[in-house]
N, C-alpha and C positions, 0 to 999 in steps of 0.2 A: 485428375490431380490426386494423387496421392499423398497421405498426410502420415510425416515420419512419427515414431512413438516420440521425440524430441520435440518438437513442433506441436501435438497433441499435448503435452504436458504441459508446454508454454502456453497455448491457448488456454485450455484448463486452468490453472490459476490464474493469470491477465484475466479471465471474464469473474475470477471467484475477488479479486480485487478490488475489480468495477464496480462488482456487486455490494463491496464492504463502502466504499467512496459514498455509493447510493444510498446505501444505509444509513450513511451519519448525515449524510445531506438532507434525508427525511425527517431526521428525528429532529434538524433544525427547522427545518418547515412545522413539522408537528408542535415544535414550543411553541413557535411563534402565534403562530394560531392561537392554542391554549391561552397564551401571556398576550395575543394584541399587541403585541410587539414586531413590526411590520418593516422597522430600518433602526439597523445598529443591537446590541443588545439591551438597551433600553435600561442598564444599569443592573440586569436582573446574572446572576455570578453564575446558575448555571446554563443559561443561555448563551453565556461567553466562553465557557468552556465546550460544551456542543459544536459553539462555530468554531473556535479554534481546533476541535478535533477534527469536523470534518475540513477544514482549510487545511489543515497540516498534511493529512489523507491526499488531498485533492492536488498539494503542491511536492509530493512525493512520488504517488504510486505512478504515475506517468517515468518516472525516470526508474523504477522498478520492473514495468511491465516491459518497455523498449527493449534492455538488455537480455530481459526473457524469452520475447521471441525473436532476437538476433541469433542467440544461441540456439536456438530450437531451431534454427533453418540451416545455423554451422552444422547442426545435427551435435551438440555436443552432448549427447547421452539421454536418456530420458529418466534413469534413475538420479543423476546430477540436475537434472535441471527437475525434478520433480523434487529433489531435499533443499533445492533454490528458492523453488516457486513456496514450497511447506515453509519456507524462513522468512519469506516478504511477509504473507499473511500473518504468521505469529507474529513478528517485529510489528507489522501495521496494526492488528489488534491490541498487543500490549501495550503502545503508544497511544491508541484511541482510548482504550481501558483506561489508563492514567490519566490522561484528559479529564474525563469524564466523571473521572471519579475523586477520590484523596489524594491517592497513591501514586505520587508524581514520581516516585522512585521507577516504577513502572514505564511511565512513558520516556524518561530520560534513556534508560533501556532499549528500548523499542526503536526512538532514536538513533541511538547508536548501533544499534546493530543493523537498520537502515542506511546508514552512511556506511560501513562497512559494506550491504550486499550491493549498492550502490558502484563503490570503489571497484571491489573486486570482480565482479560482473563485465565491467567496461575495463580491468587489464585485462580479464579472462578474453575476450571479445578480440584485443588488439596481439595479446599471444597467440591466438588461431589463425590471427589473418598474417601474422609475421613468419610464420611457420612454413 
């Protein structure tokens, strides 16, 4: 099997993704632990912002990574899907960032520029296959 530079880049961030999902899913196990906090966020403000970082994470990057490695097997460039793949992770970090922190300016951000690689990802997808 041969693995195109297109396909290699989609994989390559899909797994740098997973990796970030992972990360916030830890750091809500790690509160919990800390705070005894074992169901629900127990009232405690930054243990609900943790879970909401990584649930938001966890209920995004799935529809992020799909259109990534669609296009990575369309073969649609490896320099385009590699400034695709650099835009998930920075939108999913600044969205987690904001969670996590004040600075909800940030994750509203992060948001939106998710729904956008979202958007255009899946007509990028259906312009290749109409073509």
């Amino acid at each position: 099997m041969t693995i195109t530079d297109s396909f290699q880049q989609a994989a390559i961030f899909s797994a740098l993704l997973v990796l970030l999902v992972m990360g916030l899913g830890t750091s809500v196990s790690l509160l919990r632990m800390r705070r005894g906090i074992y169901l629900g966020d127990g009232g405690d403000k930054g243990l609900s912002r943790a879970i909401r970082a990584h649930g938001n994470s966890a209920e995004h990057v799935p529809f992020l990574i799909a259109p990534l490695i669609i296009l990575g097997l369309l073969e649609a460039g490896a320099t385009p899907i590699m400034a695709l793949g650099a835009t998930c992770l920075f939108a999913r970090c600044l969205h987690a960032g904001g969670r996590l922190g004040s600075k909800r300016i940030f994750s509203m951000i992060g948001a939106t520029i998710t729904y956008f690689l979202e958007f255009g990802m899946s007509v990028w997808i259906l312009w290749i296959l109409s073509a």
